[in-house]
C-alpha positions in Angstrom: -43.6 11.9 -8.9 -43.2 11.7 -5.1 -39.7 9.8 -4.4 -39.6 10.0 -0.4 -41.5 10.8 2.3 -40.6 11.2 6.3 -42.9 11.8 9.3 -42.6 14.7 10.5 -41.8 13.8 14.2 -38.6 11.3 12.6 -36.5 14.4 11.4 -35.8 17.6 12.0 -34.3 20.7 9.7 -30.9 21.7 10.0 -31.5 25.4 8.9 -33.9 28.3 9.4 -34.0 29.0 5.3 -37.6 28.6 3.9 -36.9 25.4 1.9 -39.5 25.7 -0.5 -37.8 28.7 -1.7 -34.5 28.0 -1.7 -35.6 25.3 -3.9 -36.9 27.6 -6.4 -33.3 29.6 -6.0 -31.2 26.1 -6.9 -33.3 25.2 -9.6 -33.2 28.8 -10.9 -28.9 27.9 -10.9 -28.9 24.5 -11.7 -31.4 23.7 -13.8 -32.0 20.3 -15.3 -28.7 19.4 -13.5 -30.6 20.2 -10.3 -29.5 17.6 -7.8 -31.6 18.4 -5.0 -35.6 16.6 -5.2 -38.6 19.3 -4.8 -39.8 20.2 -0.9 -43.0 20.3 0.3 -44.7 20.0 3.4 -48.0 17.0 3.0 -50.3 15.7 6.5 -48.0 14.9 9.0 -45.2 14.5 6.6 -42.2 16.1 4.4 -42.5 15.2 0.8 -39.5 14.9 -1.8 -40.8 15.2 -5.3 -38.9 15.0 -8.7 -40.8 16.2 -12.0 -38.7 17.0 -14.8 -38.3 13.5 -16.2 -40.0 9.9 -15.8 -36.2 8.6 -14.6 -36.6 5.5 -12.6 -34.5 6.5 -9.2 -33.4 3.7 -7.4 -31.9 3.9 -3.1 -27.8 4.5 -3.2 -28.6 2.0 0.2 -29.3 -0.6 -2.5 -26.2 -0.7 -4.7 -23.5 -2.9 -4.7 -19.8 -1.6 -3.4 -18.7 -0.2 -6.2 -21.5 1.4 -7.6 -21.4 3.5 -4.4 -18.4 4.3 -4.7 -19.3 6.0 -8.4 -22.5 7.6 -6.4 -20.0 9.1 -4.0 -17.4 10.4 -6.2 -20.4 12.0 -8.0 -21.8 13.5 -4.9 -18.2 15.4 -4.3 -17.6 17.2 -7.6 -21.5 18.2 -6.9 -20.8 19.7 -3.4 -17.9 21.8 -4.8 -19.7 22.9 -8.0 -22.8 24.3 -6.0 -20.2 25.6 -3.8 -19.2 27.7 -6.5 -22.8 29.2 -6.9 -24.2 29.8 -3.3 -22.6 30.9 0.3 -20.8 28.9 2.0 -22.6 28.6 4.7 -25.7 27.0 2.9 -23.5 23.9 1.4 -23.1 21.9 4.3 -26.5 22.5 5.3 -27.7 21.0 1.8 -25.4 17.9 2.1 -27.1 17.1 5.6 -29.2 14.3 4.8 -31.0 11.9 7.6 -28.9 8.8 6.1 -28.1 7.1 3.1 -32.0 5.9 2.1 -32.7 9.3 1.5 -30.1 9.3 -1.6 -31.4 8.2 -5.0 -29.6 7.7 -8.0 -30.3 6.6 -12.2 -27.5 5.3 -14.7 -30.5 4.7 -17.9 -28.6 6.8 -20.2 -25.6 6.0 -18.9 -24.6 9.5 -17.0 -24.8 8.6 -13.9 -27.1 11.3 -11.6 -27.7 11.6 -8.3 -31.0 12.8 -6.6 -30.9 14.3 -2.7 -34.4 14.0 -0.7 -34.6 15.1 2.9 -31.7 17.6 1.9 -31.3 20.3 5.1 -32.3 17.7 7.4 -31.1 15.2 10.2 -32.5 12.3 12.3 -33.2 13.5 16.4 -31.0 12.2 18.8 -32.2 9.3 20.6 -30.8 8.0 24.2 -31.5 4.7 23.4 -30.9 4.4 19.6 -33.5 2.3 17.8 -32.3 -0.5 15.6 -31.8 0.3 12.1 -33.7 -1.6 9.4 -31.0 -4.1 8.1 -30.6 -3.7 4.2 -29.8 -7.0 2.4 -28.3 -6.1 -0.7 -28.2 -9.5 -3.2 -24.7 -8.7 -5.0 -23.1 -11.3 -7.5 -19.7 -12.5 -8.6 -18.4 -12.0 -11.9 -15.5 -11.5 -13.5 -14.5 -9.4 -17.0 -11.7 -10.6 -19.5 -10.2 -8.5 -22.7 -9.5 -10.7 -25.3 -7.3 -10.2 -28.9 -7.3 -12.2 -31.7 -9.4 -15.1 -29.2 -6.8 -15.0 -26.8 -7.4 -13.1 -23.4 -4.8 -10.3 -22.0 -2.4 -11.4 -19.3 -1.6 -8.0 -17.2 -3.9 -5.7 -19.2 -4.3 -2.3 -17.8 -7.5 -0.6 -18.3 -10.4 1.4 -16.4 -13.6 2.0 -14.4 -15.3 5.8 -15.4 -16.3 6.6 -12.1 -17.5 10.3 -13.1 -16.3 11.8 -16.2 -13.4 13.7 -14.6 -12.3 10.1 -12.6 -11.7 6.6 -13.3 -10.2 3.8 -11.3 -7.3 2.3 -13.0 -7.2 -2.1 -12.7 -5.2 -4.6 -14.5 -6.5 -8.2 -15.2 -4.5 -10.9 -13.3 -2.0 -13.6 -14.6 -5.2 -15.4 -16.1 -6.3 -13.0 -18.0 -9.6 -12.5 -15.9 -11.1 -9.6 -13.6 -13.6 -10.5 -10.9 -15.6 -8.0 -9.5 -16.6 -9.0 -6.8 -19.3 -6.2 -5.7 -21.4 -5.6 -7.8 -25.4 -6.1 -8.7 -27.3 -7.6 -10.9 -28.9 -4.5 -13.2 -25.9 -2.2 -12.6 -23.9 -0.7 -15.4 -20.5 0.0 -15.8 -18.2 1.8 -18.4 -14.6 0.3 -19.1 -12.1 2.1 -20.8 -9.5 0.6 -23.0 -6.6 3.3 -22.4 -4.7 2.2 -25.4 -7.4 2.7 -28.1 -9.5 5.2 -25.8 -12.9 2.7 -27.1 -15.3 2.7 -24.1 -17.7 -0.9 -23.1 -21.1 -0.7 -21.3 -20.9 -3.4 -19.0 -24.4 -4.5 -17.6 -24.5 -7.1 -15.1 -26.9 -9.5 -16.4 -28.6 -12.5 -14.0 -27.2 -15.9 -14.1 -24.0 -14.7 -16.0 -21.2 -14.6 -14.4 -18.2 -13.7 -17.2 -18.1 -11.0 -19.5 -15.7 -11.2 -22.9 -14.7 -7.2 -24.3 -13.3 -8.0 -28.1 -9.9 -5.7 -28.8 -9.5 -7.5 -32.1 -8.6 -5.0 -34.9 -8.3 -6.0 -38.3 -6.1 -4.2 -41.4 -5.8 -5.9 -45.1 -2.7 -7.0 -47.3 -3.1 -5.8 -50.9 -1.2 -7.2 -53.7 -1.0 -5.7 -57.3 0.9 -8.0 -60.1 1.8 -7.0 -63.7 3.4 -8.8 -66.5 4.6 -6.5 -69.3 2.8 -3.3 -67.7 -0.3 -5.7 -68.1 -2.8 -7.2 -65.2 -0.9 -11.0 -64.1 -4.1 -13.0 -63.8 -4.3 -16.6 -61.8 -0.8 -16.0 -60.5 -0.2 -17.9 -56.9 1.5 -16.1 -54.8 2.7 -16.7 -50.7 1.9 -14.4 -47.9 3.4 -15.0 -44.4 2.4 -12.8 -41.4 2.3 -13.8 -37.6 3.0 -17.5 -38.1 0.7 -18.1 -40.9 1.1 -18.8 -45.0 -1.6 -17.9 -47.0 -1.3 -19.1 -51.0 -3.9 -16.8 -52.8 -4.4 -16.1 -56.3 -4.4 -13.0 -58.5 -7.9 -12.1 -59.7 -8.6 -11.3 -63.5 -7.5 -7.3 -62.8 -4.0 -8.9 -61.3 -4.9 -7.9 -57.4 -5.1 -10.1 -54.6 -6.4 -9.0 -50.6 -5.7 -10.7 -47.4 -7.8 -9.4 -44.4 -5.6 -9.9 -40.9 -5.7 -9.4 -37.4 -3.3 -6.0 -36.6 -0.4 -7.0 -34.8 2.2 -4.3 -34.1 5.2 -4.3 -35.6 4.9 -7.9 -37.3 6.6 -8.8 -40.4 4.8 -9.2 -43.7 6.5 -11.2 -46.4 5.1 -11.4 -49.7 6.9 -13.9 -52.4 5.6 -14.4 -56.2 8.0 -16.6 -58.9 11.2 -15.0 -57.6 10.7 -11.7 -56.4 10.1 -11.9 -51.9 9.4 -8.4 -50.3 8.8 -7.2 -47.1 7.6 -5.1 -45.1 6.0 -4.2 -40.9 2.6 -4.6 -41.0 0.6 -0.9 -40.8 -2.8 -0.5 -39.4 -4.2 1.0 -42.7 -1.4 0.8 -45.8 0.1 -2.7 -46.7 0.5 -2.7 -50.3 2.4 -5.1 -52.1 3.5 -3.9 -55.6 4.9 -6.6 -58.2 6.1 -6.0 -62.0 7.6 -8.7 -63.9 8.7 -8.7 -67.9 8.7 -11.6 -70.2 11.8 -13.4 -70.6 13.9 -12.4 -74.0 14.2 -15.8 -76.7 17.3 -17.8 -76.2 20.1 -17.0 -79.4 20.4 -19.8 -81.5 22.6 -22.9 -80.4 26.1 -23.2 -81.8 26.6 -26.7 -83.0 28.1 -29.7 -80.9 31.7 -30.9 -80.8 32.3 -33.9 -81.0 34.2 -35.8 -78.3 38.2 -36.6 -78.3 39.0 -40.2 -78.5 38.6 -42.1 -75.3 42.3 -43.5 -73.5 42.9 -46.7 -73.1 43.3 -48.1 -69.4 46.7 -48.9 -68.1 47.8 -52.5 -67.6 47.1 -54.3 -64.3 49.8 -54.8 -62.0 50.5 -58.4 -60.1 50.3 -58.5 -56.5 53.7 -59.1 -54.7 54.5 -62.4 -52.9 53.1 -63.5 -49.8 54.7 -63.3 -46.8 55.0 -66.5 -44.5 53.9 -65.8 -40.6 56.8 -65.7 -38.2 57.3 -68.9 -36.1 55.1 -68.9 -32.8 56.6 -67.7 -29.3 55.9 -70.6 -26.3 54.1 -68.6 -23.3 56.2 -67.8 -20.2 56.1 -70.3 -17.1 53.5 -69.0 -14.4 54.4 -67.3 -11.7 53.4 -68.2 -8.0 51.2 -65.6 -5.9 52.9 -64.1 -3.1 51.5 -65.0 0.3 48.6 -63.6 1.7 48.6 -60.6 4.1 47.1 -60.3 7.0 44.8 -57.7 7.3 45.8 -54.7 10.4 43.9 -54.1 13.4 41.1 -52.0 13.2 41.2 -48.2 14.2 38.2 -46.3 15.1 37.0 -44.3 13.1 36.2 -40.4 13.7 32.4 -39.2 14.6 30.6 -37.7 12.1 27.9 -35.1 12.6 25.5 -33.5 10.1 24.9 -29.6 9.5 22.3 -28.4 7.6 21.8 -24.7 6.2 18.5 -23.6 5.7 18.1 -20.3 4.4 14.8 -18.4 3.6 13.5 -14.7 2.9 10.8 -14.0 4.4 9.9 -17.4 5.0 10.5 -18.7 1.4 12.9 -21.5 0.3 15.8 -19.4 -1.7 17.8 -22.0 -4.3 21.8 -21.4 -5.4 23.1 -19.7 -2.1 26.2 -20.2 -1.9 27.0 -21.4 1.6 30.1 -22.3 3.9 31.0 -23.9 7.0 34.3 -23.5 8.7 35.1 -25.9 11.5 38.8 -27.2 13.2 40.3 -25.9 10.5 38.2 -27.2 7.5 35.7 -25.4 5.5 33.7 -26.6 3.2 31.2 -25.0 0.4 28.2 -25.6 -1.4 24.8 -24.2 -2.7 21.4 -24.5 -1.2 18.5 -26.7 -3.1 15.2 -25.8 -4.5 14.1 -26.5 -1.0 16.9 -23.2 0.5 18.7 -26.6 2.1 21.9 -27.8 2.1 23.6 -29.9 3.7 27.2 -31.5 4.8 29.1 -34.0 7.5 32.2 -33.1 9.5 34.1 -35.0 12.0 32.7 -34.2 15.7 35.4 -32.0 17.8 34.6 -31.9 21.9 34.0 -27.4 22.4 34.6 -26.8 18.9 33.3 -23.5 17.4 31.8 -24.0 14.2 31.5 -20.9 12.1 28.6 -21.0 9.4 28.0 -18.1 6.8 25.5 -18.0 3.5 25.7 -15.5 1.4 23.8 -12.1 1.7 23.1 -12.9 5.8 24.1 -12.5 8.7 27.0 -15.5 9.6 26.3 -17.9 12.5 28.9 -19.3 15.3 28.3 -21.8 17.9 29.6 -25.3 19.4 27.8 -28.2 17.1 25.9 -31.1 18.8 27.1 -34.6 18.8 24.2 -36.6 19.2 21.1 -34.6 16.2 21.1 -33.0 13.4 23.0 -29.4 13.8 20.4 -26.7 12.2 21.5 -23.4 10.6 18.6 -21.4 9.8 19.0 -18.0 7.7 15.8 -16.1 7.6 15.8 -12.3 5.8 12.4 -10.7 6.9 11.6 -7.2 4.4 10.5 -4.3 6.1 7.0 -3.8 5.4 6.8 -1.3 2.2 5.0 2.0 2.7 1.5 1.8 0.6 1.2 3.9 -2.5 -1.0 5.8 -4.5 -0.8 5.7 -7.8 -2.2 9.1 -9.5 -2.7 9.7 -13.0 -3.9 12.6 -15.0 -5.1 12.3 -18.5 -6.8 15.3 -21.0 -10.4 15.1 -22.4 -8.4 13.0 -25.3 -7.6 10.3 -22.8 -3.0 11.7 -23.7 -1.2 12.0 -20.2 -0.5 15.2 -18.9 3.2 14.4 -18.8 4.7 16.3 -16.2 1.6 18.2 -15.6 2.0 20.0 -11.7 -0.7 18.6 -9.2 -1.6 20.0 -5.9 -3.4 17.8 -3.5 -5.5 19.5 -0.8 -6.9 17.8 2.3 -8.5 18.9 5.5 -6.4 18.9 8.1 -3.6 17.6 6.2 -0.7 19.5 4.4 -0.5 20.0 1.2 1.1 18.0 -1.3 2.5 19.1 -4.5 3.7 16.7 -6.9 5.1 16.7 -10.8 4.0 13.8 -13.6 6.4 12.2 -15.4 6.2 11.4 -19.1 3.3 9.0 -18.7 1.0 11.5 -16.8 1.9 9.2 -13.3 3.6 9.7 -10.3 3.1 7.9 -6.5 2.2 9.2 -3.5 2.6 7.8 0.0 -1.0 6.9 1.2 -0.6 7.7 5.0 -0.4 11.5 3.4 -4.1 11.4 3.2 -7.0 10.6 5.6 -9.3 7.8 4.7 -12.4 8.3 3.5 -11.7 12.1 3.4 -12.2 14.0 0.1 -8.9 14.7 -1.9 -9.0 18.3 -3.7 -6.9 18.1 -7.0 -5.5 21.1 -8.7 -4.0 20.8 -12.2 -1.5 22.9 -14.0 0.2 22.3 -17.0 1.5 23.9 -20.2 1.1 27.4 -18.3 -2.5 26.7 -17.8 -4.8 26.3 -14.5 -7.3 23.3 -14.5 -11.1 23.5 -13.5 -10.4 21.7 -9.5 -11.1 17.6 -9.5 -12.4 15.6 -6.0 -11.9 12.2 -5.2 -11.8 10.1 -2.2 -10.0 8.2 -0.8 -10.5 4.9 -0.2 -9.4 2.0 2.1 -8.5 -1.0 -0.6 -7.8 1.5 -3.8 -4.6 3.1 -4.5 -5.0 3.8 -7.9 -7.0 7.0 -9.5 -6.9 8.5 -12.8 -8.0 12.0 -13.4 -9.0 13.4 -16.8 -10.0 17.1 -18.0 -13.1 17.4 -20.1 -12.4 20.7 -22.0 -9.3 22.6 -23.2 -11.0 25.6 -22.0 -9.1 26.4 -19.0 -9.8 29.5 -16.8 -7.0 32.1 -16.4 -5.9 31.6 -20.3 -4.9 34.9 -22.4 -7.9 35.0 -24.2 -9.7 35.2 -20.7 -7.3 38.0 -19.8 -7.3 39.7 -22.7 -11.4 40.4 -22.5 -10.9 41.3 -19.0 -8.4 43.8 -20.1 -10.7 45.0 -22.7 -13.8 45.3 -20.1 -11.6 47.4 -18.0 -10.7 50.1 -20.8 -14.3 49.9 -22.3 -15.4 50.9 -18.6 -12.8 53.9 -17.9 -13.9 55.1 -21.6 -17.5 55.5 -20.6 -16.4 57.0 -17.5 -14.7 60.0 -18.9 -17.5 61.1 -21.8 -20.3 61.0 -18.8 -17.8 62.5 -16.0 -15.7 65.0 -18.2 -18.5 67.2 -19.6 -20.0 67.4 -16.2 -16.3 68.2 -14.9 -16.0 71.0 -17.3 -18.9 72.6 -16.6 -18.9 72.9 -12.6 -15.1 74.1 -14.2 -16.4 77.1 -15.9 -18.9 78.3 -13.2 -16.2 78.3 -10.4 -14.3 80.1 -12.9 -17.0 82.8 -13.2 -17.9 82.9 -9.8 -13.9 83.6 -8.7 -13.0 86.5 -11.2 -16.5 87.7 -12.4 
């Protein structure tokens, strides 16, 4: 099936090589994992072919944002794995391609693969550069949530398989909702839960525009009741468990089952007649065991006795003679007010001014600073408002310095203003944080490689060796590390050297997670061991073919010399 054709006169070969065969050579090495479309040469034209399957192959030029990012990541651990299986100098040749239309790509069985046509060749040079042909891609917006027991996950961290070696690490927002926001309709997806390691397809479907991803996981409360080492049927019993109280009833065989959602270390509490247990909730095991005996007859009663005699009450004593009220007091005569005074002569009164303290960081209202102002002589306190404000009046002195200071800034002195408001204004502006990278490494069973070495190699760039901590992460500064540029990463850990990981990186990411497939790493003692072994197995066969034909031109020269 013919995938892409160019005019002969539009492009040009970057190589001498006879492309036809060195076709033949990279699909003798590669295989079915052959990257490269078949060459030949039609009327007038080059033709890219691809045979080995009926794939649908759809233009990289075509996909959304981040499907192009997958196609590229995918591209990069290709360039370094046939760079592994022919010289050097062909690789970069085979990467040429006139532009981006002539890269295909298929996701069906959800492998992503890529497919080069007009591999080895570049567009002429033109003096006066045609227009391209502007590609209108049609993406949609949509966003993703994770949800557990109906309820969606605030802050959940979780991931984007980019290739099977490297995934994108994202977190939904305060919502609970990711939005994607470039992405097509048709496209598919994996998302990784890291916690449980469970993998989702998600497809983009038209006129959809949210996607729910169930983490709900379910274990069961059993309950086992005997009564004299005998089955308690129909007994009623209370189960509480995240907030909820469920009465079931033992069946005819004395057993009883709840099915829950799993919540992690959650109490159980299990009550029948007067026994209560308890216990935290397991993913698989939550057995309740109860065994009760029959209460013993009650001993005969002894008989009653009867009561003493009852006591008659005392007599009732009489109340003691009244007492008459004392003989009323006549009020005293009134007293005349004093004359009135006259009021003084009015003073004037001091000049107030206002002083207000506004204090911010980095342009935010900041509440409960504890501010201060210090003026002839006085100084008064007080704490700023939700609004970073507060405020105070003082009388007005002609050239006085008034000294104002808030707490974690800078203090302020100058002479206040009689006739407006006197604003202090405390601003803390953050120096601008250097950007991150957030790298994690993770084996082909998802565990971090806690603190796994990682060297990161880039052209033109030094170097950079780093350690993981206990969670397989660490952070980089980005500025290390050219834009757009591809990252070599090589892993060692536990005394063993990693097959090499690429990545790039990109503008608006600054998080990558990188994960092994095998455990079969190369330079391991097994791998040493049958190098060793080849090496003795070699000089072995070496000395029975050599010696015999040593001994021989031995013995003549022995002849020839003394006869």
């Amino acid at each position: 099936m013919d995938i892409k054709t160019a005019a002969v006169r539009d492009i040009f070969k970057v190589g001498k090589e006879d492309y036809s065969g060195l076709y033949a050579e990279l699909d003798k090495l590669l295989g079915n994992d052959n990257p490269f479309a078949q060459f030949k040469i039609g009327s007038g034209q080059y033709v890219w072919s691809y045979t080995k399957s009926d794939c649908k192959w759809l233009p990289m030029e075509d996909a959304s944002g981040l499907k192009e990012e997958q196609i590229r990541t995918v591209i990069s651990e290709l360039r370094n794995k046939v760079g592994t299986l022919i010289p050097a100098k062909y690789v970069d040749s085979l990467f040429t391609v006139p532009d981006d239309s002539f890269i295909f790509y298929n996701d069906d069985d959800g492998d992503l693969r890529v497919l080069f046509t007009g591999w080895g060749f570049r567009k002429p040079t033109y003096v006066s550069t045609p227009p391209e042909p502007i590609s209108i891609k049609k993406h949609t917006l949509v966003d993703i949530s994770f949800i557990y027991d109906g309820v969606r996950l605030k802050g959940y961290e979780f991931a984007i398989r980019l290739t099977r070696q490297v995934k994108k690490l994202r977190t939904t927002g305060d919502d609970g909702v990711f939005c994607f926001d470039t992405v097509k309709v048709g496209e598919r997806y994996q998302l990784i839960d890291l916690k449980s390691n469970r993998t989702f397809v998600f497809e983009v479907e038209a006129g959809k525009t949210h996607y729910d991803f169930d983490l709900t996981t379910y274990t069961t409360i059993s309950v086992h009741a005997d009564s004299d080492s005998a089955p308690l049927a129909n007994e009623p019993m209370k189960i509480e468990y995240h907030g909820h109280v469920e009465c079931p009833m033992t069946d005819m065989n004395g057993n009883a089952s709840l099915k829950v959602v799993y919540y992690e270390g959650e109490n159980i509490l299990v009550a029948m007649r007067q026994d209560r247990q308890n216990k935290v909730v397991e993913a698989d095991n939550n057995v309740f065991t109860f065994a009760f005996e029959k209460p013993a007859e009650p001993e005969p009663s002894v008989e009653p006795t009867l009561p003493e005699e009852p006591t008659l009450p005392e007599e009732p004593t009489l109340p003691e003679e009244p007492m008459l009220p004392e003989e009323p007091t006549l009020p005293e005569e009134p007293t005349l007010p004093e004359e009135p005074t006259l009021p003084e002569e009015p003073v004037d009164e001091p000049k107030k001014v206002n002083i207000q303290v506004s204090v911010c960081d980095n342009g935010e209202p900041v509440y409960g600073i504890l501010s201060s102002v210090e003026y002839m002589g006085d100084r008064l306190e007080g704490r700023t408002d939700v609004n970073g404000i507060w405020e105070c009046s003082v009388e007005f002195g002609e050239d006085e310095v008034c000294r104002v200071e808030a707490s974690g800034y800078d203090p302020q002195e100058r002479q206040l203003k009689g006739e407006e408001d006197n604003i202090f204004i405390f601003n803390k502006e953050d120096e601008p944080e250097e950007e991150l990278i957030t790298l994690m490494a993770v084996d082909e069973h998802s565990a971090p490689m806690g603190g796994a070495r990682v060297t990161l190699r880039q052209q033109g760039k030094q170097d950079v060796t780093v350690v993981l901590d206990e969670q397989g992460k660490t952070e980089i500064e980005k500025s290390l590390f050219s834009v757009g540029e591809t990252v070599e990463a090589d892993l060692h850990w536990n005394t063993f050297d990693f097959s090499r990981i690429s990545f790039t990186v990109d503008e608006d990411e600054n998080e990558y997670l990188l994960q092994q497939q095998n455990t079969h790493k190369s330079g391991n003692a097994w791998s040493i061991i049958k190098q060793i072994m080849v090496v003795i197995a070699a000089v072995l066969v070496l000395l029975f073919v050599i010696w015999p034909l040593f001994d021989s031109l031995s013995y003549s020269a022995y002849n020839a010399i003394y006869g």
